[in-house]
C-alpha positions in Angstrom: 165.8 74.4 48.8 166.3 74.8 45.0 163.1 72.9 44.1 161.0 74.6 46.6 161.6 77.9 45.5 161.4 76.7 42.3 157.8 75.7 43.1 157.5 79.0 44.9 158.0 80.7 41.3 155.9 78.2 39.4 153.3 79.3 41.9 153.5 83.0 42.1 153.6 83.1 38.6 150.9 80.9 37.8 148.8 83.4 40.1 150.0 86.3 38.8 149.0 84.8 35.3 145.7 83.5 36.5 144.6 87.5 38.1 145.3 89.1 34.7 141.5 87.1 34.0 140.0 89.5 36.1 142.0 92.8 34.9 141.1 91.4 31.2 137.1 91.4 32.2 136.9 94.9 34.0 135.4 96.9 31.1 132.2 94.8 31.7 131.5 97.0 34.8 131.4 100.2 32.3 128.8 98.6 29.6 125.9 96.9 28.9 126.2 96.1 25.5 127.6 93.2 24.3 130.1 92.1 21.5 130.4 88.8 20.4 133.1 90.3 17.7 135.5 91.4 20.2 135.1 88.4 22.1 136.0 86.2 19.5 138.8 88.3 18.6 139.8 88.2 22.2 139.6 84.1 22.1 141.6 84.1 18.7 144.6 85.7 20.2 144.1 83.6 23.3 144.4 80.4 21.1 147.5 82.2 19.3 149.3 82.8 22.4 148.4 79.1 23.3 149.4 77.7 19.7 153.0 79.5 20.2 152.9 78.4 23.9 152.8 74.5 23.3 155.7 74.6 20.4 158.3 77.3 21.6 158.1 77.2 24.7 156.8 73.7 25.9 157.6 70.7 23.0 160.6 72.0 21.8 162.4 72.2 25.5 161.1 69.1 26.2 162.9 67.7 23.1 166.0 69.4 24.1 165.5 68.2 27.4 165.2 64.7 26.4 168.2 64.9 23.9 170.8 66.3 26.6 169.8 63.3 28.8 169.3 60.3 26.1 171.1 62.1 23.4 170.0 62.4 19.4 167.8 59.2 19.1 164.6 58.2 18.6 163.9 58.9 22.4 163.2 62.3 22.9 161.0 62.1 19.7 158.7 59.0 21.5 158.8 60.8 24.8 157.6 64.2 23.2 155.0 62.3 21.3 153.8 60.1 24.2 153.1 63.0 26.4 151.4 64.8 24.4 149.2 62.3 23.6 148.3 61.6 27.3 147.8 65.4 28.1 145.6 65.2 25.6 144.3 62.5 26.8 144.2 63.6 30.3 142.0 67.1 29.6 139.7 65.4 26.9 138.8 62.5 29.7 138.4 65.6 32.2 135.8 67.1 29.3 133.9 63.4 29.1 133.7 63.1 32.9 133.0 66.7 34.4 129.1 67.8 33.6 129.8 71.5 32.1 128.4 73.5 29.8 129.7 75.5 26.6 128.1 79.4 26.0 126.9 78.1 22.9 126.8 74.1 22.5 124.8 73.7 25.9 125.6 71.0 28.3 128.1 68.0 27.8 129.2 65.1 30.0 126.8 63.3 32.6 123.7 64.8 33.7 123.9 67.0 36.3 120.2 68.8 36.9 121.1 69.3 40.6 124.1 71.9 39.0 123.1 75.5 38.7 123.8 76.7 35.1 126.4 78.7 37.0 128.4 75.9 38.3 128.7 74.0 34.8 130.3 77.4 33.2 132.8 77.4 35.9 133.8 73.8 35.5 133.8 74.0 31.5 136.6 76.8 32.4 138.2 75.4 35.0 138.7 72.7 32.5 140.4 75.2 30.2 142.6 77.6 32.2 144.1 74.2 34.4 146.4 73.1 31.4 147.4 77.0 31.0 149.0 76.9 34.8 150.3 73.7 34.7 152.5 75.0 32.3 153.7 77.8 33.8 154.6 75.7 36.6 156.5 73.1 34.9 158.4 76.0 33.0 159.7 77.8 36.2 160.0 73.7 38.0 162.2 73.1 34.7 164.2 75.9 34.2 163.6 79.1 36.8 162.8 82.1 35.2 164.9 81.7 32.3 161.9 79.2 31.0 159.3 80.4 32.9 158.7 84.1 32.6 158.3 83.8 28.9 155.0 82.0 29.0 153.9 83.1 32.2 153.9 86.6 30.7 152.2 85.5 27.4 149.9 83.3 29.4 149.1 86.1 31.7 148.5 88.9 28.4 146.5 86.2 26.7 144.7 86.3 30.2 143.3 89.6 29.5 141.6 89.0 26.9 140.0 85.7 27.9 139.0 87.1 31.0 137.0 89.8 28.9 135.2 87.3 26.8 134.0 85.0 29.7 132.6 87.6 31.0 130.9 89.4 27.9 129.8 85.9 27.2 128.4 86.0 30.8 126.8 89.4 30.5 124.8 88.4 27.0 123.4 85.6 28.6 121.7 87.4 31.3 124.1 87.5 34.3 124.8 91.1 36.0 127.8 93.2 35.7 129.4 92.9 38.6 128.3 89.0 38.7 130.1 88.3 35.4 133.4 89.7 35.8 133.4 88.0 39.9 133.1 85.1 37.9 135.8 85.5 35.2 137.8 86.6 37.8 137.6 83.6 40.2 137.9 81.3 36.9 141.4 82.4 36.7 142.3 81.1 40.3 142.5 77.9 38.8 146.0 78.2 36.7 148.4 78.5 40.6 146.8 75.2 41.2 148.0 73.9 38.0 151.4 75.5 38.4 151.6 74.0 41.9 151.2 71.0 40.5 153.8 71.1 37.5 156.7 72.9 38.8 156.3 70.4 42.2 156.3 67.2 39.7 159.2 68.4 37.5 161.1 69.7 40.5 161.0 66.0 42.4 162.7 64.6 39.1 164.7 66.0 36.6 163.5 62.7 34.5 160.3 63.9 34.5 161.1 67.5 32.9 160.6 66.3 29.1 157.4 64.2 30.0 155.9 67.1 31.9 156.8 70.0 29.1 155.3 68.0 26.3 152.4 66.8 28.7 151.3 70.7 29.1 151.6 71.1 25.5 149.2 68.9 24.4 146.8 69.6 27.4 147.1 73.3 25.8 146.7 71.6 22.0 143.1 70.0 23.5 141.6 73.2 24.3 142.6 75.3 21.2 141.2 72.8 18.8 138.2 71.2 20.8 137.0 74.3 22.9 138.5 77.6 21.7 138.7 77.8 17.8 135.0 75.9 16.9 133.8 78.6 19.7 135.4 81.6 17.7 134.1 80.4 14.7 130.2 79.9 15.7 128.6 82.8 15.1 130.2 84.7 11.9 133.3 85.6 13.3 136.0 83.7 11.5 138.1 86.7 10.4 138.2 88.3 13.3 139.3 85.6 15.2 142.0 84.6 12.8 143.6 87.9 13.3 143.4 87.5 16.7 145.0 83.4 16.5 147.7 85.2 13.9 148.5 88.4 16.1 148.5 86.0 19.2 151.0 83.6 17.8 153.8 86.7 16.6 153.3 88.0 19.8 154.0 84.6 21.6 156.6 83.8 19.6 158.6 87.4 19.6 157.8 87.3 23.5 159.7 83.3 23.8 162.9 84.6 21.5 163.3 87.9 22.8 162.8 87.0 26.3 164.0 83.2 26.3 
């Protein structure tokens, strides 16, 4: 009964996290300009809340994880370091083998001319916003809401803001108002299937609690560096999405200690 309301949490979190995409993108139903500006700013503090995320309140559980059950060796160093290789592995092979599209870049991975343009935004952010609720859900699987609600309510506040720069990005490219933010919103249905996932694995096996901290964290570390930051960066940006990375990150980290 324990681990299924566990996975309960990991789940109703993960959702609640994944809605705040579509509270973040309601202003583009009151505009028609666009601001590329304030969506990189918005994607800075995303990656900042990320950044914080994968250290604080993924990796370095998983190391105390791993040292309470194999004590101060080597071990919980080479488990931490191991999974985040393979959740980086795991959302980079994702990138190769899912046709999607970036706003910018244009299309990556196999061909896929029978996709409409539409369908290869929403897998390029289903591919980010998976690693996000997985871990929420291996949070809450690992330790309830004492480990949980820290990131799910940075994940969810970093939400926001994402959600509002999917869909201005949406809305300069030619899509309508109401179609943009339908779409940022149903991108963030993804993360309760990833917390589904996570807090169900880490809940079968306590073993699997260090592997499945550190695997999130580096499934988070992949999108920062490959998809968020170089898209931030693109187009003239770069001080304004610093300051959002660097306000994200305080913010993520004050929200982990105060909260944790």
């Amino acid at each position: 009964m324990e681990g299924t309301s566990l996975v309960a949490l990991g789940f109703l979190a993960s959702l609640a996290a994944g809605l705040m995409t579509a509270i973040g993108a309601l202003p583009v139903l009151f505009t028609k300009k666009t601001n590329r500006g304030v969506r990189d700013l918005a994607l800075g503090f995303a990656a900042g809340v990320m950044l914080a995320a994968s250290f604080f309140s993924l990796i370095i559980p998983s190391l105390d994880a791993s040292e309470l059950r194999y004590g101060g060796s080597v071990v919980p160093a080479a488990i931490a370091c191991v999974a985040i290789l393979l959740g980086i592995g795991m959302v980079a092979l994702l990138n190769e083998l899912l046709p999607h599209e970036h706003f910018e870049q244009g299309r990556e991975g196999p061909e896929a001319a029978s996709l409409r343009r539409i369908w290869l935004f929403i897998i390029a952010i289903t591919i980010h916003n998976l690693p996000e609720g997985l871990a929420v859900g291996v949070a809450f699987g690992a330790g309830g809401s004492e480990g949980g609600l820290p990131l799910a309510i940075g994940i969810g506040l970093q939400n926001a803001p994402e959600g509002l720069a999917v869909a201005v990005s949406l809305l300069g490219v030619g899509y309508s108002r109401w179609r943009s933010w339908t779409i940022a919103a149903l991108t963030g249905l993804v993360e309760p299937l990833g917390g589904l996932l996570g807090a169900g694995v880490v809940s079968m096996s306590q073993a699997l609690l260090p592997w499945g901290l550190a695997f999130a964290a580096g499934a988070m570390l992949y999108v920062i560096s490959h998809e968020i930051i170089p898209e931030t960066h693109r187009n003239g940006h770069q001080k304004k999405a610093t300051f959002g990375l660097s306000i994200g990150l305080v913010f993520m980290l004050f929200l982990d200690v105060s909260l944790g």
